[in-house]
MARVODO-795083 format. One line per 10 residues: number of its first residue (from 1); their letters; for each residue x, z, y of C-alpha. Coordinates in steps of 0.2 Angstrom, whole numbers, always signed. Example, Ala and Ser with C-alpha at 12.3 -4.5 7.8 and 13.67 -1.06 7.14 Angstrom:
# MARVODO-795083
1 = as = +62:+39:-22 | +68:+36:-5
***
This chain:
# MARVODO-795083
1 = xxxxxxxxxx = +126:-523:-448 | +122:-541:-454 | +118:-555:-443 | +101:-556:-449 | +97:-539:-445 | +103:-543:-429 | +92:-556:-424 | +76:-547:-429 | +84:-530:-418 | +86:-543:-406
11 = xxxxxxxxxx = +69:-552:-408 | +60:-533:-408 | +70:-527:-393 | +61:-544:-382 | +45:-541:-388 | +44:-522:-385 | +53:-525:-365 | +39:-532:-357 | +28:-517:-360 | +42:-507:-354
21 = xxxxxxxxxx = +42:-515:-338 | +26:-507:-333 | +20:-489:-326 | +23:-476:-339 | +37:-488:-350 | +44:-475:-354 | +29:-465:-362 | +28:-482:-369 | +42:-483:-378 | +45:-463:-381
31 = xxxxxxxxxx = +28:-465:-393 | +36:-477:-404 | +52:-466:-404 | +39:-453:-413 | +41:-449:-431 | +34:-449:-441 | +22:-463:-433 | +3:-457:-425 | -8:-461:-438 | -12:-479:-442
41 = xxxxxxxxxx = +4:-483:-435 | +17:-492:-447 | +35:-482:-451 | +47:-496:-448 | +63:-489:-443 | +65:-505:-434 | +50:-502:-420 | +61:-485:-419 | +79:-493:-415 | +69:-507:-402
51 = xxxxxxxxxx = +62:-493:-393 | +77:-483:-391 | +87:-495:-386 | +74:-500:-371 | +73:-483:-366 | +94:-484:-364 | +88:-498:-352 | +77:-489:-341 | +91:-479:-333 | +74:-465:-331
61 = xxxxxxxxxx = +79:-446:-332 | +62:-445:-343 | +72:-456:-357 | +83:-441:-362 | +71:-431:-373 | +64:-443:-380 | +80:-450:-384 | +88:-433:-389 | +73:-431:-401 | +77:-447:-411
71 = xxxxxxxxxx = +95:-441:-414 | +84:-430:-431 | +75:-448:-436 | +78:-449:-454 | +88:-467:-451 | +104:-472:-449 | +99:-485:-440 | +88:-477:-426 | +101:-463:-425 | +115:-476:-422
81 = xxxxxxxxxx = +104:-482:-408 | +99:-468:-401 | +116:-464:-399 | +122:-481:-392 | +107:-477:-378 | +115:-465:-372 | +127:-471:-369 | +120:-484:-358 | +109:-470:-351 | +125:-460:-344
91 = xxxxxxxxxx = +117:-445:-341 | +126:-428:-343 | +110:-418:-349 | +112:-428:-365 | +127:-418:-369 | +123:-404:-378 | +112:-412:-389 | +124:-427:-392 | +137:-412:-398 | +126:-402:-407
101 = xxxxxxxxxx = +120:-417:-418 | +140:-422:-419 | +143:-406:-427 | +131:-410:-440 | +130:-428:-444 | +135:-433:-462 | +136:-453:-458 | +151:-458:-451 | +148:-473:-443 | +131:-463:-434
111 = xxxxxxxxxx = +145:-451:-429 | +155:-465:-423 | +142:-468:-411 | +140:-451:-406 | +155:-448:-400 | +159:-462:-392 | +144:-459:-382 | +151:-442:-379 | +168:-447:-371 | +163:-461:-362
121 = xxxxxxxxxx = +148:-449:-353 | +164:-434:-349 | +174:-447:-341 | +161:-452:-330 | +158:-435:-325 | +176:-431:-324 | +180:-446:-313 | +165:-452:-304 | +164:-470:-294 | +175:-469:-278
131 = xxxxxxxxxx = +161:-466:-265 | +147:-464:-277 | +136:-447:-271 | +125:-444:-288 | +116:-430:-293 | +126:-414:-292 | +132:-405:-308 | +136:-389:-311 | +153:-385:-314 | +156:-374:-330
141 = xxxxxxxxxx = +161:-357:-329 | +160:-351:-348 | +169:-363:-362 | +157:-358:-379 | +163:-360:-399 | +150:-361:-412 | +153:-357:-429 | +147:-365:-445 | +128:-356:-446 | +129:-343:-459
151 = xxxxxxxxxx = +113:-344:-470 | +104:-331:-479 | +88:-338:-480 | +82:-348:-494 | +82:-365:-484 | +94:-379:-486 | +108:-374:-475 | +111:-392:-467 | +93:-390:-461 | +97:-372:-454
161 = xxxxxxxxxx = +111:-377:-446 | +103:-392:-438 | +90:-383:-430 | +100:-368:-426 | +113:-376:-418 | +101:-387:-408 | +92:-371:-401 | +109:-364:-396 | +115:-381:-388 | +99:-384:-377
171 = xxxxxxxxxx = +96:-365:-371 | +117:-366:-366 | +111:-382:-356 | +93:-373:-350 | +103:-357:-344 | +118:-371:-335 | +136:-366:-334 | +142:-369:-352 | +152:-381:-360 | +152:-381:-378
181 = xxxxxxxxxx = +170:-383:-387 | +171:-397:-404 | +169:-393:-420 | +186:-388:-427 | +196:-387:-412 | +213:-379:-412 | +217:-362:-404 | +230:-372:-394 | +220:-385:-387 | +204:-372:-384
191 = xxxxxxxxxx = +218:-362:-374 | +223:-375:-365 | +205:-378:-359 | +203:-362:-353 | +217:-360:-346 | +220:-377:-337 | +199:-375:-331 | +198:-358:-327 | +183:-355:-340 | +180:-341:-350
201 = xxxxxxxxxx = +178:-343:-369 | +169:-334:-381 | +164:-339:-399 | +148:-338:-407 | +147:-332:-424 | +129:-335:-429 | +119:-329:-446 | +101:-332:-449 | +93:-316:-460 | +83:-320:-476
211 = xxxxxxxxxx = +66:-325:-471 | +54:-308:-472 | +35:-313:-477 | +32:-295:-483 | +20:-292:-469 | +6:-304:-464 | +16:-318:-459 | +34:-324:-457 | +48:-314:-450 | +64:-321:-444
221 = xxxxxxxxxx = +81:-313:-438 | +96:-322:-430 | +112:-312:-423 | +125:-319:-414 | +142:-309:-415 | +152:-312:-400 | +171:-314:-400 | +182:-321:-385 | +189:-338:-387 | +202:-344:-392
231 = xxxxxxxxxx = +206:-326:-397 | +190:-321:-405 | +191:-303:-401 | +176:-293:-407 | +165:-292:-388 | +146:-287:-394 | +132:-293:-406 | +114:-299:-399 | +102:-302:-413 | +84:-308:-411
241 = xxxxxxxxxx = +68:-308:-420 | +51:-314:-422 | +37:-313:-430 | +23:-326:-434 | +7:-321:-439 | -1:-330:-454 | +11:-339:-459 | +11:-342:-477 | +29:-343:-489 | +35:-358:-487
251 = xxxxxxxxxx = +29:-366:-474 | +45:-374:-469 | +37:-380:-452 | +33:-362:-448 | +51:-356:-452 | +59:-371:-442 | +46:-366:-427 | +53:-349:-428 | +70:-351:-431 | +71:-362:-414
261 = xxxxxxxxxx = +62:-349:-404 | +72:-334:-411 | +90:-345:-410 | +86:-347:-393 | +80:-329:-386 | +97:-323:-396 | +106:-336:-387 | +97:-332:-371 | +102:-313:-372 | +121:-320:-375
271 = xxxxx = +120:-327:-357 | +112:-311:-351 | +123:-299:-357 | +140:-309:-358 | +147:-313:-340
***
């Protein structure tokens, strides 16, 4: 990043503290996180990037979601922020969003970011400050692989994949107890995780249906074909589905809505039925 655009980050990032300091900071700053902006409210990607960083700076749980959130912003700028927060932030419930946007982030310097916040958060969870009695984790019992999303449907499939993935990522972190495996791993290396961990792997092959507005509204399926990991041995299919009354065809905030609600239930019925 240039110089300049440095010193205006920095100038933003000293106007917007003081506020931050006060009750509800970080309702505050999670407000100008939003976007697109309330109404009346400029869209400066640069209000965005201030605000994410002072949330990084709160050290507040609440900080998390509205961080997370910002990993979709439409800048590379804010995203690279976001991502930086984090880090700073430090807190393991960031994970899964941190790794689902990996999987899916086209700019590499953003996925720079992202996984560098992503290691430096495992290594403090792996080796914790001598002494230091923080907020318990839960130690993972299942080591979970999620394929590329197939895409029937007539949607752009990096959008699908975005929000499917990020349904699966946050219902895995709801339920507690999985750790999800990078993108192009290695049967070697994934073996060796489940092996030297004690987890058990299972892979996630995961297909969204064309969309069904046949009726009077939207339909949506997802299936999730489950396999074992690193073997990927067939093991069982859950598929989900929903309907939304009165949605009209192509109302793409309609389909989003429902392919996060069904990408979670079928992801949800995974943790059910697959022990």
């Amino acid at each position: 990043m240039a110089k300049g655009a440095i010193g205006v980050l920095m100038l933003g990032w000293l106007l917007i503290a003081a506020p931050s300091l006060a009750d509800g900071r970080v309702q505050f700053l999670a407000d100008r996180m939003k976007y697109p902006p309330a109404s009346g409210e400029p869209d400066d990607f640069r209000v965005r990037t201030n605000a994410a960083l002072a949330l990084g700076a709160t050290h507040e749980d609440g900080a998390i979601g509205p961080l997370c959130g910002g990993l979709t912003d439409p800048s590379d700028v804010v995203r690279q922020a976001v991502a930086v927060a984090l880090k700073r932030l430090a807190r393991a419930a960031s994970l899964p969003c941190l790794r689902g946007r990996s999987a899916v982030e086209v700019k590499p310097s953003v996925k720079q970011q992202i996984d560098r916040a992503i290691d430096a958060i495992e290594a403090a969870q792996e080796a914790p400050a001598e002494g230091s009695r923080g907020a318990a984790v839960a130690t993972p019992r299942f080591y979970v692989s999620v394929s590329r999303i197939v895409n029937h449907s007539s949607r752009d499939s990096s959008e699908v994949e975005r929000i499917v993935r990020e349904a699966i990522a946050s219902k895995l972190a709801e339920v507690g107890g999985y750790e999800i495996a990078p993108m192009r791993e290695t049967s070697e290396a994934a073996r060796a995780v489940v092996t030297k961990r004690r987890l058990k792997g299972y892979f996630l092959s995961v297909s969204v249906d064309p969309f069904d507005y046949s009726g009077d509204g939207l339909r949506v399926r997802v299936k999730i074909a489950v396999f074992s990991y690193p073997g990927k041995d067939l093991r069982g299919e859950v598929p989900a589905g929903a309907t939304l009354a009165g949605a009209r065809a192509g109302d793409s905030n309609s389909e989003d809505q429902l392919m996060g609600v069904v990408a979670a239930r079928a992801t949800e019925l995974f943790a059910q039925n697959f022990q």
